[in-house]
PDB file of N, CA, C, O and CB in Angstrom:
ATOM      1  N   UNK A   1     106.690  28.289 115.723  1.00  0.00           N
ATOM      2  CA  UNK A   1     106.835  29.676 116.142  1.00  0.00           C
ATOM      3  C   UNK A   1     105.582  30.466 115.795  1.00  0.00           C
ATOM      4  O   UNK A   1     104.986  31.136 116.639  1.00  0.00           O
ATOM      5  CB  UNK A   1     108.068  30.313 115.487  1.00  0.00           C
ATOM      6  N   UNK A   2     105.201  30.365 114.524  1.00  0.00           N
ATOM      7  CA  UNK A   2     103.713  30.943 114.244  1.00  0.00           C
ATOM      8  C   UNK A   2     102.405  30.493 115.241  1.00  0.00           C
ATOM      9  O   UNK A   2     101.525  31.292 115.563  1.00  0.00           O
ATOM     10  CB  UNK A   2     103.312  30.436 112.716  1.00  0.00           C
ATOM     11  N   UNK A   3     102.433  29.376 115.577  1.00  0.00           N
ATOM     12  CA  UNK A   3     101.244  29.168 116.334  1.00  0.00           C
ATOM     13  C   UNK A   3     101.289  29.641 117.876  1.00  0.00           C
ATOM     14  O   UNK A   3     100.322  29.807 118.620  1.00  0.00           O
ATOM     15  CB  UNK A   3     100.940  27.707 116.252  1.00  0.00           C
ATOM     16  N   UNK A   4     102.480  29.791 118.127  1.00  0.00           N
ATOM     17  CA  UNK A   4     102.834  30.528 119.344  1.00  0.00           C
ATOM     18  C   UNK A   4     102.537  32.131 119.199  1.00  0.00           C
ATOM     19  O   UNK A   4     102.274  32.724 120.246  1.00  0.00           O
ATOM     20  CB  UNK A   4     104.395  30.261 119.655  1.00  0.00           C
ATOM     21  N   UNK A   5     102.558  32.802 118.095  1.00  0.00           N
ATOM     22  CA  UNK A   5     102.746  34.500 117.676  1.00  0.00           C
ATOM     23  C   UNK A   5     100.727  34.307 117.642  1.00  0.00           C
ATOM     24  O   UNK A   5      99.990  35.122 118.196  1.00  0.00           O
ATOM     25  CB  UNK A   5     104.026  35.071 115.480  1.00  0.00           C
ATOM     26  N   UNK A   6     100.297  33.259 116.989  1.00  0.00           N
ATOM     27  CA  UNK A   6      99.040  33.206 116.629  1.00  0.00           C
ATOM     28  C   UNK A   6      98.073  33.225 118.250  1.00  0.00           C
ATOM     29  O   UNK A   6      97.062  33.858 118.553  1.00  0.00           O
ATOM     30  CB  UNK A   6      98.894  31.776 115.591  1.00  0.00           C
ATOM     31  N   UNK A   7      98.914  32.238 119.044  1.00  0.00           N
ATOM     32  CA  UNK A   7      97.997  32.403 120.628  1.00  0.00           C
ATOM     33  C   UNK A   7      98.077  33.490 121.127  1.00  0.00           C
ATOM     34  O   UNK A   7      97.065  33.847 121.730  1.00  0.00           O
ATOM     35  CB  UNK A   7      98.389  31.569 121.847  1.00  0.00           C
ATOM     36  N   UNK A   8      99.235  34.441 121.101  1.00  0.00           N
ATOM     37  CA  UNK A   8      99.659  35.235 121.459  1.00  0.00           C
ATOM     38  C   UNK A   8      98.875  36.971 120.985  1.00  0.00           C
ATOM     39  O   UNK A   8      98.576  38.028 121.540  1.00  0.00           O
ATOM     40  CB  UNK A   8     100.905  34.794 121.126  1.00  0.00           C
ATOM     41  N   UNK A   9      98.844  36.504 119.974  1.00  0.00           N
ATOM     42  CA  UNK A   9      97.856  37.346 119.247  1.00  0.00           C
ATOM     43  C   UNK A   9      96.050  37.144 119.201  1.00  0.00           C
ATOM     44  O   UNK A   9      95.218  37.999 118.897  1.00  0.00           O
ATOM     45  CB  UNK A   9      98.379  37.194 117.857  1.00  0.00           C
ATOM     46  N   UNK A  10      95.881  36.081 119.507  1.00  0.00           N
ATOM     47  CA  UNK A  10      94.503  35.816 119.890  1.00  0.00           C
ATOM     48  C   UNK A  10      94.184  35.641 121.703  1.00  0.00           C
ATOM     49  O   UNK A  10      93.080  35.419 122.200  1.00  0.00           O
ATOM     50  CB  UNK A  10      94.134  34.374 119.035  1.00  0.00           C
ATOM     51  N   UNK A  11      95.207  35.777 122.284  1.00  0.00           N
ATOM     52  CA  UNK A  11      94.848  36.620 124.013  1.00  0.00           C
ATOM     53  C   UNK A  11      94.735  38.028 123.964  1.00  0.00           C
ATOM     54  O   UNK A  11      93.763  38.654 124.388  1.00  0.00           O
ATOM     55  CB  UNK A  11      96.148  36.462 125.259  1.00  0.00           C
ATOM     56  N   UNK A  12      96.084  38.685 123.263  1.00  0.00           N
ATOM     57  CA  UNK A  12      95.812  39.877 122.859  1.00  0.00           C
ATOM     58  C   UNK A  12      94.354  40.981 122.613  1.00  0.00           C
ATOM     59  O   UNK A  12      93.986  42.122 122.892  1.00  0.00           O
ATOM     60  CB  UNK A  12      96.357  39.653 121.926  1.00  0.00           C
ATOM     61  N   UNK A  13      93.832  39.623 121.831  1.00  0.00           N
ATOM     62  CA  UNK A  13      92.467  40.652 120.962  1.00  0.00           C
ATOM     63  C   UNK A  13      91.427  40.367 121.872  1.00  0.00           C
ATOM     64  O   UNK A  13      90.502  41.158 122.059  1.00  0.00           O
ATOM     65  CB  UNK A  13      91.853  40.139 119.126  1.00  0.00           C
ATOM     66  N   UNK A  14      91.566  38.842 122.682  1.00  0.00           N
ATOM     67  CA  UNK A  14      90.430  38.763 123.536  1.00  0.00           C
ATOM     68  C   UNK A  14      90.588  39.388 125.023  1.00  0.00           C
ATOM     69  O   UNK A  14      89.648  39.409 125.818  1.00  0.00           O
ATOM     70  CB  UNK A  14      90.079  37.317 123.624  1.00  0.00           C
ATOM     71  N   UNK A  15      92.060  39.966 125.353  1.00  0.00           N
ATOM     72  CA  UNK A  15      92.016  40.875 126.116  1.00  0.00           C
ATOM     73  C   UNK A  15      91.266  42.161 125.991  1.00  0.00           C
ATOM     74  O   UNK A  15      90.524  42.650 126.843  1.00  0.00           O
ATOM     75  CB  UNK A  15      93.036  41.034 126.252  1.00  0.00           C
ATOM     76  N   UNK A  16      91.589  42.692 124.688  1.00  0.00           N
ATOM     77  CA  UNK A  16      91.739  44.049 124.213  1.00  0.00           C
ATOM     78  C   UNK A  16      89.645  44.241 124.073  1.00  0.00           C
ATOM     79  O   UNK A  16      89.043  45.311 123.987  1.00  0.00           O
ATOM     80  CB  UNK A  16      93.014  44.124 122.346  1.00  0.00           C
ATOM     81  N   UNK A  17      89.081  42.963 124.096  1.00  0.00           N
ATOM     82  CA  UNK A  17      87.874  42.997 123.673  1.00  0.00           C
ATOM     83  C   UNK A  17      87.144  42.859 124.829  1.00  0.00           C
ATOM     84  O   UNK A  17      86.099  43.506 124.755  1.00  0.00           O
ATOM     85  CB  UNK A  17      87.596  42.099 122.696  1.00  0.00           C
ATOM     86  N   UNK A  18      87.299  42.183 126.023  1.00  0.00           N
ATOM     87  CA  UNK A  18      87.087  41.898 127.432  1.00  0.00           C
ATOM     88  C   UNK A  18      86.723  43.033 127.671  1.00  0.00           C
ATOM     89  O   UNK A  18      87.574  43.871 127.372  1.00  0.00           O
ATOM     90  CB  UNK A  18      88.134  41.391 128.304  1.00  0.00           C
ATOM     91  N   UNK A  19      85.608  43.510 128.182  1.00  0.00           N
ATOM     92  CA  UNK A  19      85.471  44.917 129.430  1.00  0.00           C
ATOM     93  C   UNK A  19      86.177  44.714 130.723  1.00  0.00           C
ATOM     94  O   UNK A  19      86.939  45.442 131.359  1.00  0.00           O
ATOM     95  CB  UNK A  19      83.804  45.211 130.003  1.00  0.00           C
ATOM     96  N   UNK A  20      85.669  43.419 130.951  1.00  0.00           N
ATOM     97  CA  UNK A  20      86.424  43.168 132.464  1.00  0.00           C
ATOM     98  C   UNK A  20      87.983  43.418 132.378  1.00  0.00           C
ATOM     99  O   UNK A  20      88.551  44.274 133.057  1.00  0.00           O
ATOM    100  CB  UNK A  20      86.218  41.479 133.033  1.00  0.00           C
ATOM    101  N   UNK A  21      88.525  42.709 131.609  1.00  0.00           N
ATOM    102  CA  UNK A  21      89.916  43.054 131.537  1.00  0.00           C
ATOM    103  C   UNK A  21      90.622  44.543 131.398  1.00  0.00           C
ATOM    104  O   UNK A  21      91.777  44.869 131.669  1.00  0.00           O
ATOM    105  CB  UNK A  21      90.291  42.363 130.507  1.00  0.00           C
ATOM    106  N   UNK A  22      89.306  45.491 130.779  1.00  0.00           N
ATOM    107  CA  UNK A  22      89.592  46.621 130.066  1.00  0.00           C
ATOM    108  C   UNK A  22      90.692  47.367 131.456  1.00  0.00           C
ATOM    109  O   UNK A  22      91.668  47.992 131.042  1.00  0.00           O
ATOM    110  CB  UNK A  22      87.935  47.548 129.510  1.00  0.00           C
ATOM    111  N   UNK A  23      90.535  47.294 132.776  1.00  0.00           N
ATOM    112  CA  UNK A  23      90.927  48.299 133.831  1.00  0.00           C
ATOM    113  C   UNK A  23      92.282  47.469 133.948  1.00  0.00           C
ATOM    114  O   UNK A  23      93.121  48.226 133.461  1.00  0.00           O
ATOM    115  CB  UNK A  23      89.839  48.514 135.349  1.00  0.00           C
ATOM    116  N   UNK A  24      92.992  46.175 134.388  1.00  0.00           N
ATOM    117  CA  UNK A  24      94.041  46.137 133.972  1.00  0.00           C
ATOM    118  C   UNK A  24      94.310  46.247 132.654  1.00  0.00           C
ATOM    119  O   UNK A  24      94.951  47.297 132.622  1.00  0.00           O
ATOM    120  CB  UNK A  24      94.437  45.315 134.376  1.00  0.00           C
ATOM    121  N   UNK A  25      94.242  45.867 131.598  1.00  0.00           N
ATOM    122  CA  UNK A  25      95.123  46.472 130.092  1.00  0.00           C
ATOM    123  C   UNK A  25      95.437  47.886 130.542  1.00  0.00           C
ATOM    124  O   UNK A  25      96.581  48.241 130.827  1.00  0.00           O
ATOM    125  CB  UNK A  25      94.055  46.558 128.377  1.00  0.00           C
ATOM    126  N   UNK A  26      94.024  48.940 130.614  1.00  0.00           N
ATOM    127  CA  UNK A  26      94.765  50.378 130.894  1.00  0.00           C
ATOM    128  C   UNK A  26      95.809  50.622 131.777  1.00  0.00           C
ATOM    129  O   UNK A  26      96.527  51.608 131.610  1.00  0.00           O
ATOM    130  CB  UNK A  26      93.921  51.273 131.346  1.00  0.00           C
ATOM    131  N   UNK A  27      96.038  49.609 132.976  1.00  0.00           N
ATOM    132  CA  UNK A  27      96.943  50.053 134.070  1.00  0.00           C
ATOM    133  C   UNK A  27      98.490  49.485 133.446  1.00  0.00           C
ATOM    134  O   UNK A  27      99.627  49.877 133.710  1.00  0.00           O
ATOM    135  CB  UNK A  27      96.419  49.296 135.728  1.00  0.00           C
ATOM    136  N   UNK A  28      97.985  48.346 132.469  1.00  0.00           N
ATOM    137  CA  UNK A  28      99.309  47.770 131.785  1.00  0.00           C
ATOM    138  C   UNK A  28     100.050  48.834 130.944  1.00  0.00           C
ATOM    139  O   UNK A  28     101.204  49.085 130.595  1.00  0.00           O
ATOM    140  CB  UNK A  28      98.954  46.513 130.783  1.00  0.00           C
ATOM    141  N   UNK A  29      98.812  49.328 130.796  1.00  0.00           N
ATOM    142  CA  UNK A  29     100.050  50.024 129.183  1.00  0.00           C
ATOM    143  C   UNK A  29     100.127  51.483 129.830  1.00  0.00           C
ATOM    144  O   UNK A  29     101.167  51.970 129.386  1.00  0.00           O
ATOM    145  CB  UNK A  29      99.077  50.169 126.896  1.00  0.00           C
ATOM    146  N   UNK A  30      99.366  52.608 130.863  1.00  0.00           N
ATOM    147  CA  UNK A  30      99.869  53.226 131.529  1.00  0.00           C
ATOM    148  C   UNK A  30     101.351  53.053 132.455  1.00  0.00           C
ATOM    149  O   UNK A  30     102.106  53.989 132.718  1.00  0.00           O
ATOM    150  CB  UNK A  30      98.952  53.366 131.992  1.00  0.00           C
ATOM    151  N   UNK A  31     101.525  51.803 132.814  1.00  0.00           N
ATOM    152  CA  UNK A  31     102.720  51.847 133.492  1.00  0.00           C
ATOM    153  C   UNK A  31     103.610  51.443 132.363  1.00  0.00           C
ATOM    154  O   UNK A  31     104.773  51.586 132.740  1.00  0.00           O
ATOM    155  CB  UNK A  31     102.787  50.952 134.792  1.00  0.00           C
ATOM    156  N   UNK A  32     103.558  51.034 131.237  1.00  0.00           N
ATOM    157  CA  UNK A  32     104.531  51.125 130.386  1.00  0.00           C
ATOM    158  C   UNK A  32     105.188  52.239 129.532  1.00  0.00           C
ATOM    159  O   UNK A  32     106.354  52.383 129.165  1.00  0.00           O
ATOM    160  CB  UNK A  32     104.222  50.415 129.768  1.00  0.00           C
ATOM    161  N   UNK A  33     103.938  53.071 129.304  1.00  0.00           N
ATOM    162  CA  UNK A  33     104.123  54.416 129.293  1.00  0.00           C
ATOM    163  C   UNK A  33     104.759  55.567 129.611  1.00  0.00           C
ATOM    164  O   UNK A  33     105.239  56.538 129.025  1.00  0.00           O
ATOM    165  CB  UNK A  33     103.629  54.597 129.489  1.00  0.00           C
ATOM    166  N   UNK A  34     104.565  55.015 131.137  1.00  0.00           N
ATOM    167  CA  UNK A  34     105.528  55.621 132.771  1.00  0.00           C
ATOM    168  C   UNK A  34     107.240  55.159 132.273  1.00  0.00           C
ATOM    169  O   UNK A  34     108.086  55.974 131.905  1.00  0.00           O
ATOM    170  CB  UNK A  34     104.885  54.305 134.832  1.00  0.00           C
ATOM    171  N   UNK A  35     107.437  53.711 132.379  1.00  0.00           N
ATOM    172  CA  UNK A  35     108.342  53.470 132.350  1.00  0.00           C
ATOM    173  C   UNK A  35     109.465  53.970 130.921  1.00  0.00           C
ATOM    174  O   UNK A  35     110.671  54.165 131.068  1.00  0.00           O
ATOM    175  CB  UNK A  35     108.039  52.328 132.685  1.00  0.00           C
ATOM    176  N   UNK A  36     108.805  54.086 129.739  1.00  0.00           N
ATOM    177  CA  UNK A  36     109.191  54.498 128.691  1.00  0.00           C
ATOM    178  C   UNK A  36     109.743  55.739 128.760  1.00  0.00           C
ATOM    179  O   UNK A  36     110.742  55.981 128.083  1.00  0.00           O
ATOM    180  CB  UNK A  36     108.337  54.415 127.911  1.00  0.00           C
ATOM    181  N   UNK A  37     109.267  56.553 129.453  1.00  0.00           N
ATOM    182  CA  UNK A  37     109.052  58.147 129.448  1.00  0.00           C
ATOM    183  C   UNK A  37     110.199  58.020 130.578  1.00  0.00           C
ATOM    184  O   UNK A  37     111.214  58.654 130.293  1.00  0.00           O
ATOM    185  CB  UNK A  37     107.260  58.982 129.883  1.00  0.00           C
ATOM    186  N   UNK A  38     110.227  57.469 131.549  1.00  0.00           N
ATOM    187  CA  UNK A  38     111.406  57.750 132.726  1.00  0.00           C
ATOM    188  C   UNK A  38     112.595  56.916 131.672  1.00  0.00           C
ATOM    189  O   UNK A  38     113.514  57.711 131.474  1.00  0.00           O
ATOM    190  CB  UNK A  38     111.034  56.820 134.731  1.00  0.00           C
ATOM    191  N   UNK A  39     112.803  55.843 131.090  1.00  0.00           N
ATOM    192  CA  UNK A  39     114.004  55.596 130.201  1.00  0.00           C
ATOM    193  C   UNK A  39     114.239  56.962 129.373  1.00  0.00           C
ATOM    194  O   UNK A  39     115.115  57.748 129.734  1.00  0.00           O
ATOM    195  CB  UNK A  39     113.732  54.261 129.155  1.00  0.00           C
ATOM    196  N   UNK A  40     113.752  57.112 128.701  1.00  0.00           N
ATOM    197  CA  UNK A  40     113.742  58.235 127.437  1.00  0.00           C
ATOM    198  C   UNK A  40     114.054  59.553 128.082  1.00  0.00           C
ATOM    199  O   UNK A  40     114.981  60.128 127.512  1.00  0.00           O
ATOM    200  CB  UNK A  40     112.176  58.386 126.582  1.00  0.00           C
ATOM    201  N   UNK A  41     113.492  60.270 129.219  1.00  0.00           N
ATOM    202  CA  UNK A  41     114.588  61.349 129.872  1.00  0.00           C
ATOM    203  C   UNK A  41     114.930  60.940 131.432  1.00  0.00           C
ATOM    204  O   UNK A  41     114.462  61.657 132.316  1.00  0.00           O
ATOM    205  CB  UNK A  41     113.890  63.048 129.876  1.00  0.00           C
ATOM    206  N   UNK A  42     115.896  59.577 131.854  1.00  0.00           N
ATOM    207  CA  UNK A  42     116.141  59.288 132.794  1.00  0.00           C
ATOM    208  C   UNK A  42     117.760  60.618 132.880  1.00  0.00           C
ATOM    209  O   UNK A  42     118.448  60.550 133.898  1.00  0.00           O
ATOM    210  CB  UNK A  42     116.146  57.530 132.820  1.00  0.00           C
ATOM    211  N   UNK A  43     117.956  61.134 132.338  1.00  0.00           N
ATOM    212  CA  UNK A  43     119.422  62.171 132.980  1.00  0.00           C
ATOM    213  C   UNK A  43     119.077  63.250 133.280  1.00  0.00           C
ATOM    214  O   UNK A  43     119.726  63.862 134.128  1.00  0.00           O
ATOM    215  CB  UNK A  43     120.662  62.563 132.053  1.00  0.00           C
ATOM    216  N   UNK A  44     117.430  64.081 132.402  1.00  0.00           N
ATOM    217  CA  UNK A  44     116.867  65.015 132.929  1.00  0.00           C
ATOM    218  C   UNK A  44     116.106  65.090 134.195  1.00  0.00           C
ATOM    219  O   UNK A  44     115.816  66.031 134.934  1.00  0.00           O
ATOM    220  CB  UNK A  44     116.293  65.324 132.154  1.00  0.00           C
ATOM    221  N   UNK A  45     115.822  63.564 134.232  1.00  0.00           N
ATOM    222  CA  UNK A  45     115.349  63.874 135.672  1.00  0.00           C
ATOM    223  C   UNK A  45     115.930  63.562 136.735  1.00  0.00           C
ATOM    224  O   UNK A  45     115.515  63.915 137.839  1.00  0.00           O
ATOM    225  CB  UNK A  45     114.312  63.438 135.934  1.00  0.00           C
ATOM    226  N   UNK A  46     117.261  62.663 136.499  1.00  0.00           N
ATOM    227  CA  UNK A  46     118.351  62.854 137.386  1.00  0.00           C
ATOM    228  C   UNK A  46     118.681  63.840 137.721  1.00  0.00           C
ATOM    229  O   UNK A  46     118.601  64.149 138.911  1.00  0.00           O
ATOM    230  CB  UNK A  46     119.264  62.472 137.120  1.00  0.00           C
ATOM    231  N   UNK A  47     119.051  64.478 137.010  1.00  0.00           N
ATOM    232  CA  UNK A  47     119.565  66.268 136.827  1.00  0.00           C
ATOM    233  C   UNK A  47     118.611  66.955 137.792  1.00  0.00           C
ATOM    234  O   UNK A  47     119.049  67.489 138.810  1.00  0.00           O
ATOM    235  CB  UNK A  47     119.294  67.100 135.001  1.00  0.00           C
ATOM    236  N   UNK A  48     117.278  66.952 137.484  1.00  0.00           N
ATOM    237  CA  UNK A  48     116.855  67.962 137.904  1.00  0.00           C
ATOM    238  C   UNK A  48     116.463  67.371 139.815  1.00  0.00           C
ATOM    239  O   UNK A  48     116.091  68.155 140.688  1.00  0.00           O
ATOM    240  CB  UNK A  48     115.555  68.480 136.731  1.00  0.00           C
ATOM    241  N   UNK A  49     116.660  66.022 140.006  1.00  0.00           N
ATOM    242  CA  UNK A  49     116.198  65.082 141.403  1.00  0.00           C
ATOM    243  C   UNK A  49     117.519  65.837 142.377  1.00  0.00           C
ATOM    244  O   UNK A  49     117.546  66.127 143.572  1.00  0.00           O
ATOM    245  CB  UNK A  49     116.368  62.802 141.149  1.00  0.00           C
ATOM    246  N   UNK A  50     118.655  66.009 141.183  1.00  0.00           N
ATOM    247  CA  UNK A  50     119.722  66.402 141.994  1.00  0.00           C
ATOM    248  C   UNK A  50     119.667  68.039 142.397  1.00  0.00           C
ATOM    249  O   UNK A  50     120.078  68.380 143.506  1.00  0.00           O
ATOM    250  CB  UNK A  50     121.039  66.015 141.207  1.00  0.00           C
ATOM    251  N   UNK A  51     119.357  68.629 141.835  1.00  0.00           N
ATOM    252  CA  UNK A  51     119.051  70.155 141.727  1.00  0.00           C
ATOM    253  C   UNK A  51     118.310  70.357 143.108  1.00  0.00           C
ATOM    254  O   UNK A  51     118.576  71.006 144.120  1.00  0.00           O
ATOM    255  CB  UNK A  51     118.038  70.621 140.296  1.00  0.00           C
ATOM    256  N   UNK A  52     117.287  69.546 142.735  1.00  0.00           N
ATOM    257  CA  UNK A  52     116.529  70.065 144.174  1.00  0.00           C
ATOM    258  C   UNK A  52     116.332  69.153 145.627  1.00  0.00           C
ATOM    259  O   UNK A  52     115.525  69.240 146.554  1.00  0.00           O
ATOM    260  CB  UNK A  52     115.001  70.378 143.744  1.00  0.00           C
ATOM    261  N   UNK A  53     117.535  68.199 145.328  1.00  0.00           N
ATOM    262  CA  UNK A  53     117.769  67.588 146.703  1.00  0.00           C
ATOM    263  C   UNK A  53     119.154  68.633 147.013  1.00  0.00           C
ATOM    264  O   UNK A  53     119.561  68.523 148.170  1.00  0.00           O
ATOM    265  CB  UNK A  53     118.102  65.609 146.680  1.00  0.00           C
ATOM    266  N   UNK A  54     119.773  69.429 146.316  1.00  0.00           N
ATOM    267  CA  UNK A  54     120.772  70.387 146.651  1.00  0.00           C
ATOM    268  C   UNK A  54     120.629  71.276 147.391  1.00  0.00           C
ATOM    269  O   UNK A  54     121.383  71.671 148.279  1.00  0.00           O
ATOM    270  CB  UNK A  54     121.177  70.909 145.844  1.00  0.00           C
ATOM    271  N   UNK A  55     119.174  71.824 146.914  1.00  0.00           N
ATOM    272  CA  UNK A  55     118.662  73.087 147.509  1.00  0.00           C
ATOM    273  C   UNK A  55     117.931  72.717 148.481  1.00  0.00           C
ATOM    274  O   UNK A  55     117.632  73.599 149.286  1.00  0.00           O
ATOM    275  CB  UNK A  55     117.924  73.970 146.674  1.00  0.00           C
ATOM    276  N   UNK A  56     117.574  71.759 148.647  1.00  0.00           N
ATOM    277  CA  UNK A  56     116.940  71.168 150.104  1.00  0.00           C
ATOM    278  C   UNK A  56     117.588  71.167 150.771  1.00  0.00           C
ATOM    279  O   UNK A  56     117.310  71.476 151.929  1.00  0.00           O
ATOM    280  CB  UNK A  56     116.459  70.036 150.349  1.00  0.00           C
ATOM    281  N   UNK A  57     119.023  70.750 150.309  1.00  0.00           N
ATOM    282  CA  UNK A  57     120.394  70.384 151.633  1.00  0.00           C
ATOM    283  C   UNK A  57     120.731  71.912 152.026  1.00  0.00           C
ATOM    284  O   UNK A  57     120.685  72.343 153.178  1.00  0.00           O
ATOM    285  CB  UNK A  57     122.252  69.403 150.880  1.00  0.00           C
ATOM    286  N   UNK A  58     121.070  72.643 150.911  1.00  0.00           N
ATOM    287  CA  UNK A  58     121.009  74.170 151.371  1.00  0.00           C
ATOM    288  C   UNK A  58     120.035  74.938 152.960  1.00  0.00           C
ATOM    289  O   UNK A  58     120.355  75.423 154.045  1.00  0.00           O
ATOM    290  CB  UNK A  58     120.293  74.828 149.933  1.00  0.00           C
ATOM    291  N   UNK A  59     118.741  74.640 152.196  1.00  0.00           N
ATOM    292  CA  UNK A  59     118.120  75.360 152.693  1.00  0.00           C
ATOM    293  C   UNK A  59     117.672  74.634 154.302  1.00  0.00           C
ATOM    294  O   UNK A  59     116.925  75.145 155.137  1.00  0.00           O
ATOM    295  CB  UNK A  59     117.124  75.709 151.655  1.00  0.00           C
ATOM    296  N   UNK A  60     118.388  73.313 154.396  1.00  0.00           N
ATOM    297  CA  UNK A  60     118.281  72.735 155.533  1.00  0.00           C
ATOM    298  C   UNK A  60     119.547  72.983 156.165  1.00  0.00           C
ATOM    299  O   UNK A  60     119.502  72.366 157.229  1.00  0.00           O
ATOM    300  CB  UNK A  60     117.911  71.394 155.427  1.00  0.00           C
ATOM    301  N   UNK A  61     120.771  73.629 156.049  1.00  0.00           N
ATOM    302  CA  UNK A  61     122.077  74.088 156.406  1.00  0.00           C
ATOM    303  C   UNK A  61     121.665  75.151 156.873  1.00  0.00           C
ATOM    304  O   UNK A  61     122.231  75.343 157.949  1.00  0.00           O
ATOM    305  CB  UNK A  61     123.138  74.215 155.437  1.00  0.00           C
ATOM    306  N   UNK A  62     120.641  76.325 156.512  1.00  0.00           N
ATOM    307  CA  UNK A  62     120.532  77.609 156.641  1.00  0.00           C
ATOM    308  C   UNK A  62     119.857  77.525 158.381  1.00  0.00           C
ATOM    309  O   UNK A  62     120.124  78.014 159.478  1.00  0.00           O
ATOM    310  CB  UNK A  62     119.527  78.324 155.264  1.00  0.00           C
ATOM    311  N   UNK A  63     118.963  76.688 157.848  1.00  0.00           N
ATOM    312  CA  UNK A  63     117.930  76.394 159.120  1.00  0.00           C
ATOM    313  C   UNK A  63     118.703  76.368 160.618  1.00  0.00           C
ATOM    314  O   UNK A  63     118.575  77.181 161.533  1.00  0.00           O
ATOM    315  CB  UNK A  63     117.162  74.766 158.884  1.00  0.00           C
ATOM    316  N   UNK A  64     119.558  75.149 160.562  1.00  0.00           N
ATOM    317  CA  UNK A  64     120.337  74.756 161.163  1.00  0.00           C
ATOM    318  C   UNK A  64     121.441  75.305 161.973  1.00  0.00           C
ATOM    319  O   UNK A  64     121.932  74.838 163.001  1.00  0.00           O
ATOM    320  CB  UNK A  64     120.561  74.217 160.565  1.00  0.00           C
ATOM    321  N   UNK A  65     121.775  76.488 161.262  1.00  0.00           N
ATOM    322  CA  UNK A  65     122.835  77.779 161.445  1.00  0.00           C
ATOM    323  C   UNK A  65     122.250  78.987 162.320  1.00  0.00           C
ATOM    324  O   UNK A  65     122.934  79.989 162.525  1.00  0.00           O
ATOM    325  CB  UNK A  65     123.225  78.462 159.889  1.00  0.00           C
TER     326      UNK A  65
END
């Protein structure tokens, strides 16, 4: 198990040390970032996706009338 944590940790650093690699790592851990942040307030932004697909439906009823 250690020599597995040990490869794992030595791609890591020779990622993290790579320039070339440098533009995916940033896109890696930006979209993990993303994804963290949409778990952590996924009901507020339900909430608020619903709010204003409401008032869209509204204001597309008004139109319509």
């Amino acid at each position: 198990m250690m020599t597995m944590w040990n490869s794992i940790k030595q791609f890591g650093v020779k990622l993290w040390r790579d320039e070339d690699g440098m533009g995916t790592l940033e896109v890696i851990l930006i979209i993990a970032v993303l994804i963290l942040v949409a778990l952590l307030f996924k009901q507020q932004i339900l909430k608020m996706v619903r709010s204003l697909m409401g008032t869209a439906d509204e204001k597309a009823q008004t139109i319509f009338e």
